[in-house]
Every structure is written in C-alpha cells, then in structure tokens.
N, C-alpha and C positions, 0 to 999 in steps of 0.2 A: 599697572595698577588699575589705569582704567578700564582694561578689557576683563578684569575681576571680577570688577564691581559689576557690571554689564553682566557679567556669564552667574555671578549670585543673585543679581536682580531675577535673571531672568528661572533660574533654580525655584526660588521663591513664587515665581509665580506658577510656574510650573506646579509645586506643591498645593498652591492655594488651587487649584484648578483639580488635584487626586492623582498629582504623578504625571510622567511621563508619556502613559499610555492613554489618559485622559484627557491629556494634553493634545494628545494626536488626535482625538476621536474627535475633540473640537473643531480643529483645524480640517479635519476633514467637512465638520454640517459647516461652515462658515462656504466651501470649494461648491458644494450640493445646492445649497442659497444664488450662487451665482451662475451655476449651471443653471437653474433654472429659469432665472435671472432673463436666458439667453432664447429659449427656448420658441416665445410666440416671433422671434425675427425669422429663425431655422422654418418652423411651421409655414412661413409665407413664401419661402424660395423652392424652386423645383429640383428634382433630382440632380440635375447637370447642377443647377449650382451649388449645391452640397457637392459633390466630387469636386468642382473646381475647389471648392475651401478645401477638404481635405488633399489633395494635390498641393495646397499652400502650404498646408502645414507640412507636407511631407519636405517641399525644397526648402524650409528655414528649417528642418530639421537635419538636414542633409548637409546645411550651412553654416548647423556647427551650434545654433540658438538653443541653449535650453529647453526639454521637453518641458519642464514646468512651467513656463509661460506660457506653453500651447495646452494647459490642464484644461482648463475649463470648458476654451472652444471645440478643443479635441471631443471629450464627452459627451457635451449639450451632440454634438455631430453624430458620433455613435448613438445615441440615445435616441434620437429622430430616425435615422436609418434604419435601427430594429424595431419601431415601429410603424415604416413603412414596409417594411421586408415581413416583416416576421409576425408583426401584428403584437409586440410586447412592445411597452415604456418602462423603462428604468423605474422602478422606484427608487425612492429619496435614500432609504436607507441600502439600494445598491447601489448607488454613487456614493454614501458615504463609504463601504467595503471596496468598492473599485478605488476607490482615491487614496486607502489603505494602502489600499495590494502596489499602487502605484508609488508608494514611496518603500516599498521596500518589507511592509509587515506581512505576520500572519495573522487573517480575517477567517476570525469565527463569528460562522453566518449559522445560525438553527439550519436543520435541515428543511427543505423544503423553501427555503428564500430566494434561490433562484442565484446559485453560484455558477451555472453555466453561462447565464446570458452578465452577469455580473464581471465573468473575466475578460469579454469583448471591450469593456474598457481601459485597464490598464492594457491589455495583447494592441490594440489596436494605435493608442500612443506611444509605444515601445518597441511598433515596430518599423514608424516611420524615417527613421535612421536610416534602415536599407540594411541591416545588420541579422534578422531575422529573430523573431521572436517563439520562442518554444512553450508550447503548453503540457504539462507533463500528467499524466492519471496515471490509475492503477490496472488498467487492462484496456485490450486493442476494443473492446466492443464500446465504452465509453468514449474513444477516442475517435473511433469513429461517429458515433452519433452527436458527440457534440461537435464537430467539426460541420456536419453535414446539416445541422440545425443553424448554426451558426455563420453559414458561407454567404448566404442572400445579404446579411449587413454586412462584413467584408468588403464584397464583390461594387455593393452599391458607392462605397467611401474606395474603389481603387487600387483593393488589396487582393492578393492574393492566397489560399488558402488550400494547404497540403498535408497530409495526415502519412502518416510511418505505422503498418501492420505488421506482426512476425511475418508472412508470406513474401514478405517484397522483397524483389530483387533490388542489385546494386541502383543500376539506373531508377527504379521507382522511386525508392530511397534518396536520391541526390537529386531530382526533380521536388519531391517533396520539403526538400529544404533548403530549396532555391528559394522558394515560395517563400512571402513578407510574414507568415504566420505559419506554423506546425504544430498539430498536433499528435500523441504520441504517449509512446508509455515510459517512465524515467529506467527500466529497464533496455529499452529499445534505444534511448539515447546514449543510452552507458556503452551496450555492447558498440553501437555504430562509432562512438569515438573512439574504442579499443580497438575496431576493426582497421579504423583507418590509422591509425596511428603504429601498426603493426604492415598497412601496407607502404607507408611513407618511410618507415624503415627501409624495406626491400625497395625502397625507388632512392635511398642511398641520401636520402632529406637529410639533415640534423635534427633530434627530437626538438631541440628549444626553437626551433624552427615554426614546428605545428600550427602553432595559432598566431605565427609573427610574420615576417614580412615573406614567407612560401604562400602564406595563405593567396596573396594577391595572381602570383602566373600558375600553382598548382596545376590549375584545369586545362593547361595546355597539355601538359605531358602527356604522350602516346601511352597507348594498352590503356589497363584499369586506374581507374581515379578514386578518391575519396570520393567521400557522400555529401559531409558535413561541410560546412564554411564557418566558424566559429561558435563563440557560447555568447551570445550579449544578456538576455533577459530569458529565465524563467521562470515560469510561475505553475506551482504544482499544486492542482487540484489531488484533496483527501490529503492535506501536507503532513497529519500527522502520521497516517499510515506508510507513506512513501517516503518521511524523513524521518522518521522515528522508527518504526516496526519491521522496514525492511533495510535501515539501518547495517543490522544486525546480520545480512548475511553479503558478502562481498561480489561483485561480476566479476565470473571468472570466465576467461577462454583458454580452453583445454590443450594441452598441445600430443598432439598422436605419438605416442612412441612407438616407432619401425624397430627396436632392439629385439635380440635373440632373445631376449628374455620372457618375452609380452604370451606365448604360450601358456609356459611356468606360472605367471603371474595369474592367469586366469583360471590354472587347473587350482592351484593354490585358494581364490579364493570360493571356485564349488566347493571343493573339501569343506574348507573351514563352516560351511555354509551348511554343509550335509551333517555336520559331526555337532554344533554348537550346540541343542539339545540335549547333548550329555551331560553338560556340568550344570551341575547347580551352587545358586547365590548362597555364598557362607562356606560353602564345603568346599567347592573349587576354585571359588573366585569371590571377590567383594565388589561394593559400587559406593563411590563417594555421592556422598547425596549432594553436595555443593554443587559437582561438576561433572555426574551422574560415568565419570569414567569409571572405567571394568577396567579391573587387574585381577591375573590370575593368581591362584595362592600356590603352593609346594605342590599340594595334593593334585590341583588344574595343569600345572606344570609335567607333572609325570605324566597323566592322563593325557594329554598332547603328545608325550615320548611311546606312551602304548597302544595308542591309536594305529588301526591299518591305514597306512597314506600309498598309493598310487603311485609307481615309476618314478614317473615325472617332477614328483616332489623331493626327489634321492638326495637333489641340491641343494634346495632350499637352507638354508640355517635355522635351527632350534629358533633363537631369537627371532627372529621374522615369524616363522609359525605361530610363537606366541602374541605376536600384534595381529595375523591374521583372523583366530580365534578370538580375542579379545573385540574386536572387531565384527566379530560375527554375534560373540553375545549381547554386545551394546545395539546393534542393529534388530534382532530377536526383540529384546524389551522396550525398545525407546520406537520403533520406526515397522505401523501398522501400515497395510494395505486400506484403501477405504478411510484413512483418516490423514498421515500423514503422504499420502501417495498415491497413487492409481497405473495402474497397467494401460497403457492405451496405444495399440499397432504397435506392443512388440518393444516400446518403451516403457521406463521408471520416468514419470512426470509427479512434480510435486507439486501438492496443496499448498500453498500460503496460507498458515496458520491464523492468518490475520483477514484473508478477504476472502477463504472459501474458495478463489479461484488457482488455475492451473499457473503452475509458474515457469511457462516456455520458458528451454533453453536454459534454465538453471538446474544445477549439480552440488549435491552437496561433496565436503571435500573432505580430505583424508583417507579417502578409501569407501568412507559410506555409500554412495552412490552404488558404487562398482559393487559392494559386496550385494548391497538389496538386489542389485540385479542380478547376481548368481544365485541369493536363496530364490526368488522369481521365477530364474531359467528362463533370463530374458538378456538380450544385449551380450555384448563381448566381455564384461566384467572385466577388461584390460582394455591397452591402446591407450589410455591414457595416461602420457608419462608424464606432466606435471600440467604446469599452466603457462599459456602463451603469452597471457595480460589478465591484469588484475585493475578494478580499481571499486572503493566503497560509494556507497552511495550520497556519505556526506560529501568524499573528496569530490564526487561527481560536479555538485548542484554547488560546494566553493569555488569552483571554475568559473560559476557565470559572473559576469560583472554585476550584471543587478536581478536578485530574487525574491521572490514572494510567494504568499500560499495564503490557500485557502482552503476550509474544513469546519467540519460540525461541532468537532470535540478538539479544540487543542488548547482548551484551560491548564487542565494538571501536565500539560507537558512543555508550556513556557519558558520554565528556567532551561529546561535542555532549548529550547530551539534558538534561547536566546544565546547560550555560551558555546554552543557548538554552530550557528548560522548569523549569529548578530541580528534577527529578527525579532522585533516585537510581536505579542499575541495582542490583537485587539478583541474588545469583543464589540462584534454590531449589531444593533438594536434591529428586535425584527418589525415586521410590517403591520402587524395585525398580534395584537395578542395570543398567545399560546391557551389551548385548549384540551392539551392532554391530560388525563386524569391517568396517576400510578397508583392500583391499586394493591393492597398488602401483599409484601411476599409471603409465599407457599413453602415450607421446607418439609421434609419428610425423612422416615429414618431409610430407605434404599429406593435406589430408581426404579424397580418396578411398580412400586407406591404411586412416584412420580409421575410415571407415564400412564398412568388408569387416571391419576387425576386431572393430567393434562387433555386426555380425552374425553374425559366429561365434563370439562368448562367447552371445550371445542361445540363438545355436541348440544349441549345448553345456548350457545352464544348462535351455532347451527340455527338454529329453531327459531331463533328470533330474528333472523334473516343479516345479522351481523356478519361482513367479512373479517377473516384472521388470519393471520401470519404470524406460524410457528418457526422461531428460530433454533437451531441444533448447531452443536458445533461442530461437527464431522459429517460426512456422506454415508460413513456406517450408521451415525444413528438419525439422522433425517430419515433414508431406508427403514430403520427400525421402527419407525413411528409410524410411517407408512401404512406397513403390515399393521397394526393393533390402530390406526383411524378404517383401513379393510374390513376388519375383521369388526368394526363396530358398522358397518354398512356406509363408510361417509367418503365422499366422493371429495376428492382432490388433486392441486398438482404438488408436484415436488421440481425443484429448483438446486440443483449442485450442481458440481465441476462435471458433471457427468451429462448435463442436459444444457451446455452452452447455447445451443444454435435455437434452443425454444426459449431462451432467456427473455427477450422482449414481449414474446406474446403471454408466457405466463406470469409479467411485470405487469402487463397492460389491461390485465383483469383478476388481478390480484384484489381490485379493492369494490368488484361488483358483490352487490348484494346474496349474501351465502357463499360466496367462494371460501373457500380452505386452499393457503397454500404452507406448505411446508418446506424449509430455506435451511441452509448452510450462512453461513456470515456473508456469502454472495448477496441476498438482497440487502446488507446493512450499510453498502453503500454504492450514491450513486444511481440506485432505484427512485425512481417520482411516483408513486403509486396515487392514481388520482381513484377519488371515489364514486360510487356508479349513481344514478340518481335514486333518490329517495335514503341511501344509506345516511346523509348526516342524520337526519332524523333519529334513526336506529341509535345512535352513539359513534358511529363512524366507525373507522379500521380499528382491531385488538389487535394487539402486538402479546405475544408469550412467547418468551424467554426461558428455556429451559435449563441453561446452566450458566451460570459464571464463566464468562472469557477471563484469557490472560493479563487483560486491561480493561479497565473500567468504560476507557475509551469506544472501546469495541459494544460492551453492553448501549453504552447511551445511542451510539450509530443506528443499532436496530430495533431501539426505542422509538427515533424519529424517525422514523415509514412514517407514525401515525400521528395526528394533530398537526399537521403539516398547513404551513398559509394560512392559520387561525381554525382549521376544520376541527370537528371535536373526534376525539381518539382515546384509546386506553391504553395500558401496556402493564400485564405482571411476568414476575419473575418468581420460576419455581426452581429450588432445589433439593438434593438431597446428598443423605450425609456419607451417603461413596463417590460423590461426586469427582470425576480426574483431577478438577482442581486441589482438592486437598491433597493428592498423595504429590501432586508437581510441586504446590506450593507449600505444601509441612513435613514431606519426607514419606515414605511409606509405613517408620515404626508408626508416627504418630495417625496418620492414616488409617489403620490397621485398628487401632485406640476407636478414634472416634466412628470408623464402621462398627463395631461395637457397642459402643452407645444408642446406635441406629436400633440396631434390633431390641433395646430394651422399649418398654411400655412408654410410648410419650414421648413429644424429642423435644431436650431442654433446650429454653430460650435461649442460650448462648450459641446455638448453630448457627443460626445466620452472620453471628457476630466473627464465629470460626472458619467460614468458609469466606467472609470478604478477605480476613486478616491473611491467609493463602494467598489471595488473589494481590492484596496491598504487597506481599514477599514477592511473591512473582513478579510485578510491575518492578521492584528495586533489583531483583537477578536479572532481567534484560536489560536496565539501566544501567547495571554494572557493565554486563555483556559488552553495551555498544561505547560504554565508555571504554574500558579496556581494549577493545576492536581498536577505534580513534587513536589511542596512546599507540597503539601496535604497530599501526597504520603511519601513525605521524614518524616512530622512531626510525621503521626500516625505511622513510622516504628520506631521510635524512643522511642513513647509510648510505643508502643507492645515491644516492647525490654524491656523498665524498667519493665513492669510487668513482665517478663519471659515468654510473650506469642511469637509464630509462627507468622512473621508479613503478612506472605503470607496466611495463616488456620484459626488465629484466630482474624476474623477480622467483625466489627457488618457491620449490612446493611446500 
C-alpha cells in the first residue's frame, strides 16, 4: 500500500511538472546547474590532474559503483577537456541533451546545436566500464570526422578512440573495438556482428555462447578471431533515420551458391530482363497499389509460353519463368538508375532513399538485386543462393544494454521509438534563439513550371550575393537542375552519391557569399554549413526544397542547413502537381487525376493540401512496413528458437 501511494504521489507530480518527458528535461537543468557548479575547481588543476580524476572515475566504475554518481564529475571533466583540446565549452543546453542521452533517451537538438561534441558526454561516461562504448551514424565519412574531431578530448581524459570504415580489414576492425570508444556506421556494426557470429560457428562455439562467458578466452583461439567484444552502450547519431528509415530494410549476408544450377539461374534472369518490355500494365499483367506486386494475367502467362527462350532455359519450369518475369516488370517500373541505384566498377550499389548516400554492401532481396543487375549487364546475376545471416536493424540496437540517440527531427516519430526501443523523445531547448524565416510555398501545375522558377528565385537570390542550397531528391534530378542553372549562365556545385570524396570541400563553402550548391538529401544531414563573412547581413543561407520527401522528417533536416546557432536563414519549399510523391503516395489512377488538373488554367488551393496528404500516406505505409518487418522478425525468431536453430544463421530465404 505504501509503495502505491509513493509511486501515485510521485505520478502526480510528474503530471504537475507536463508529464514524463518534462519530468526528465528537469532533472536533466537541475545535473547542468551542478556541473557547472564544479567547473571554476576543474579550471584551476592542470592536465595530469584531470586524467588522474578521470582514471578515478574509471576504477570505481570498473568497481562495480554506479555510473550515475560519477554524472556530474564525469561531464564538468569532459567539458573542461574539450575545451582545452578543442577550444569548445559545453553549453548548458548540451549538458542538458548529454544528460538525456545518458539516461537512455532520444535528444532532439535543432540542428546546428552541436550533437557532435554533445555525445562526448554520455560516450565518455559509458565507456568507463571497460566494456566499450559505440557510436553509431549514418555513413563512414561522418564517422570518421567526428571521431577525428573528437580524439584530442578522449585522449586528454585516458581514453581511447577507434573508428570502423567499409575498407577495414578483420584486424583494423578488432583494434578499433578494443578501443574505450568506436565510432562507426550502424550498418558496419550489424554486418561485424553477423560476421562473427558466423565465424564462431565454424570455431564449433555454441551460439548462446557469443556474448556470454566465450566472450572472456575467445581471443585466444589460433587462426581468425572476432572483431567485436560485446554491445554495452550505443548511442546513434541521426536516430531517427538509423532507427526508423533504415528500419525498414534487414543486413543481410549472402550466402554463394556452388550448385549446377547457378548458370541456369542467371541465363534465366538476362532473359526475363531482355523480354519485360513486352508486356504491358492491364493487358498482361496488374500491380497492386498497396504492395505495388506484379502478377501476370492469362494473356502475360501465354506471352511468356510464346516467347523465344534460349537452350538453357529447356528446364526451367513455366512457374518459375513466371516469377522471373514478374520480377523483371516490377524492377522496370519501381527501381531507376540515377535515382534508386548507380552503376559504380561494374556494380548495382544503392541510394538510401533517406540520406542520398551509397548504401555499401547492401542487396535488395528476392531476386531484385540479381535481376537489376542483369537488365544492367552488370555482376553474375546468380551465386547467390540465399542468405548466410540476417538480422534488423531494431533487433540490432535491442542487443545493447543501454541506448540512446540523438537527432533533429524525432518529434512525429516518438511513439514508434518509444514502443519498439523503450526510449523517450526529449526535446532540448536550443542555445540562442532560431532565426529561420519559411517563406510561402510555391506549387505549380508540372515540373517544368517548377524548375524555371526555381531558377529564377536562384538567380534573384544570386545577385544579391545570398548563398543557397537546392535540395533534389534523386541524382537524376539534382543533374537535371544542373543543366538548366548551365544553361542560365550560374555557376555552381552539385553534391550526390556520385561526388563523395568532394563532399567536404563543397560543404565547406557551401555558405560563402554567392555560392549555389545543388544537393541530394546527402547534405540534409550531418552537414555544419558555416557562413562566409558578411553573408548574415545579406539574410544568410536559402534553403529550396524542391519536392516533398517520403517524410516529413527528411523535409525539416534540409531545412536546418540554414538558421543554424541563432544565424539568420530562409528556407521555401516548391512543388508541383506531377510531383513522384503523389503517384507513390495516392496511386497512379489518382495521380493521373490530379496531373490533369495541373494543366488546367490556375492550380487550385487544395494542391498543397493534396500533396502533404501523399506524403502523410506514405509516412503510415513505412510505418506499417517496419511494423510488419518487427512482427515478422519477432515470430520467425521464435521459430528458430523452438527448433534449437541460430535465429540470426539459420534462417531460409
């Protein structure tokens, strides 16, 4: 009765305070008051003795004490270090978001608040343990720069500091996370734990073994070793995109098929690849708009039986022919070159829909991959006879013992990160007032409308010596924009999955006075665009947005480039009424409709209203997506469990 009353008292005040999360945000300025509290004692000791204190903290951590009795000392320490190192101090409201991220929430910081030098707080009490601590992003070139930004305060408190790149062999990889801290990409982490856990197999381990009492002699064993040493603490920079957006598609490791088959398999899918062309939507075949699957009709079915096929195909079965076709038409209309894909030495590497960059080492599955790469006449389009190990990127990141994140935009997607990660979404107050002005959206009835007028605000904003950054959502059409800012004489760069290794230098003056850059959802995050002198004056960085993403999310990311750290900034958003989004998010009939409208005299006020409501669809059909995944996910691990199989190794295509 007593502990009722206590846990309703305290209910109640919780309430009086706005909840839960308001509760936290408290309890976090009350931590930041005390750290600071601490601060002019830290100021008066020399380097050595700040290492000695943090050496203390690290043996009562190691001793088994509470990290949160070392909260406060811990910070005030990192705080004074990076700016002796680094020449940055903590602000108040990045110890209240570090002190978040430390109990386990996700910290929604504006962009531009400085989440890099922010997660040196929680990484660096988290990883005093000795247990290592992971920092997770969304691509190797972030992972590297904040790592390498970030080592001089590390290095100064005792710690160690290792970074995970696709290039890295086995040994670089197992060095890197020996180290008290790693950074990395939660891709990188996925596959490295499937790698090892596929080699711990073949060294004859028991799976429930992996993270349990093998972990301690492992690294004796003769020949090749794991990389990894366990999962204690991660914390995923851009969480909504890494826990939410990539969600949605599983790491997989391929496994080679050596059968007599693997020929067959691949003359099968040139064919189907060479032939798809022929049928057309309605007559040979339909497409469910839900789940955008191709089925053949009677008419596509024969058409397949009278088709000239190749020797080689003599065996094949009718039924099979028809999922390879089927397969081929869905790949035709859903999966472009330049938008969802690129050619690069002779491989199919794919776009991440979500961040505009290349998504090493990922394959889409069922066949998709394989087929794009024989319409291509690229790769073996076979050899891959199922998958070696599998796991999602939720199941990844409910491994660790304790996680956290941090992000720009992860208001509208709380209730998922709370029911699928048990994480609260804070929001943290920024440092300086916001100064971004949004100015009216632009709609228009077809994109060529669109794009004459996106270059005449360009060339306007040109002349007044304003830098701007045009967002696209593909590499086809950034490209496309290209040519017709050309063709108006305006000099610029362009920024996609295509211009990786200039990524920095054309970030780094991205916000000088008159630049023009043109972007893929690559610069919508993770980019710090500083601006060049004299531009505040001007109005600062323009931000246009030329189309509606899949989430709303994604929109606000490459809104904040600009007004970043109180600087003043603008940002419009132009669309028009063919826009991809409506026929993804309303179907093609309806699509089809309101391109029609487009061309009438005048475009009625309800477009805008018509293309969010797309994009509101779309955000609840990946919602389904990854919830469905999750269910999918949870039931076959359940299977595999009763059988006594690996739910991660032993798992069919």
């Amino acid at each position: 009765m007593g502990g009722n009353r206590i846990s309703a008292g305290l209910g109640r005040f919780m309430a009086a305070l706005g909840g839960p999360v308001k509760w936290r945000l408290a309890k976090c300025r009350d931590v930041a008051q005390q750290i600071n509290a601490l601060e002019s004692t830290l100021q008066a000791e020399t380097d050595t003795q700040l290492r000695k204190r943090s050496l203390s903290l690290r043996y009562r951590a190691k001793s088994g004490e509470k990290l949160e009795r070392m909260l406060v000392e811990g910070f005030a320490l990192v705080r004074e270090a990076a700016k002796r190192t680094i020449g940055l101090r903590h602000f108040d409201v990045q110890l209240i978001g570090g002190t978040a991220l430390f109990y386990g929430s996700i910290a929604e910081m504006e962009t531009g608040e400085g989440k890099t030098l922010t997660a040196t707080l929680p990484m660096y009490l988290h990883s005093l343990p000795g247990k290592g601590a992971h920092l997770a992003t969304v691509n190797d070139y972030l992972a590297a720069r904040d790592a390498e930004w970030m080592r001089p305060v590390y290095q100064l408190l005792g710690l160690s500091v290792g970074v995970i790149q696709t290039p890295d062999s086995s040994d670089q990889r197992r060095k890197a996370y020996a180290c008290d801290i790693t950074y990395g990409t939660a891709k990188e982490f996925g596959f490295d734990f499937l790698r090892d856990r596929l080699l711990l197999r073949r060294m004859g381990l028991r799976q429930e073994d992996f993270l349990g009492s093998v972990a301690v002699h492992r690294f004796d064993t003769d020949g090749e070793q794991p990389v990894q040493r366990g999962m204690h603490f991660a914390l995923v920079d851009e969480a909504d995109s890494v826990l939410i957006d990539e969600a949605r598609t599983p790491l997989i490791i391929g496994a080679v098929d050596t059968g007599d088959g693997k020929e067959e398999i691949a003359a099968t899918y040139r064919w189907a690849a060479e032939v798809a062309d022929e049928f057309e939507e309605d007559e040979h075949y339909e497409v469910e708009e839900d789940t955008k699957k191709v089925e053949l009709l009677a008419e596509g079915r024969q058409l397949v039986r009278r088709l000239p096929k190749p020797d080689i195909l003599r065996t094949v079965g009718l039924v099979d022919l028809y999922q390879f076709v089927e397969r081929a038409i869905k790949v035709n209309r859903d999966y472009h070159l330049d938008e969802q894909y690129v050619v690069r030495d002779g491989e199919v590497v794919i776009v991440d829909e979500f961040t505009g960059r290349l998504g090493e080492g990922r394959r889409w599955q069922a066949g998709i991959h394989e087929a794009i790469e024989a319409r291509e006449g690229v790769g073996k389009s076979a050899g891959r006879g199922g998958q070696a190990a599998r796991i999602t990127i939720q199941d990844l990141f409910l491994r660790y013992a304790f996680l956290a994140g941090m992000t720009g935009t992860a208001r509208t997607s709380a209730r998922e990160m709370h029911r699928i990660y048990g994480t609260r979404v804070i929001q943290i107050p920024t440092n300086r007032p916001p100064q971004r002005k949004t100015w009216s959206d632009r709609i228009f009835g077809d994109s060529d409308s669109k794009w004459s007028a996106v270059v005449e605000e360009v060339r306007l904003l040109h002349e007044q010596g304003r830098p701007v950054l045009i967002g696209t959502r593909s590499i086809d059409k950034s490209e496309h924009l290209s040519k017709l800012l050309k063709l108006h004489g305006l000099e610029h760069e362009v920024l996609n999955a295509r211009e990786v290794a200039r990524e920095a230098d054309i970030v780094a003056l991205a916000g000088q006075r008159g630049r023009i850059t043109v972007a893929t959802n690559m610069a919508g995050r993770g980019t710090d665009i500083k601006l060049g002198p004299g531009v505040g004056e001007l109005g600062g960085l323009h931000v246009i947005c030329t189309e509606l993403q899949d989430a709303a999310r994604i929109d606000r990311q490459l809104a904040g480039r600009c007004g970043r750290q109180g600087d003043p900034g603008s940002v419009r958003l132009f669309m028009a009424m063919d826009d991809e989004i409506i026929r993804s998010g309303l179907g093609p009939d309806r699509a089809e409709k309101i391109k029609e409208m487009g061309r009438s005299p005048g475009v009625p006020e309800r477009s805008g209203r018509l293309l969010r409501k797309a994009q509101r669809k779309l955000e609840r059909q990946h919602f389904r997506d990854r919830m469905m995944l999750m269910h999918h996910e949870k039931e076959r691990k359940k299977v595999q469990r009763e059988m006594g199989q690996d739910p991660y190794l032993d798992t069919p295509d």
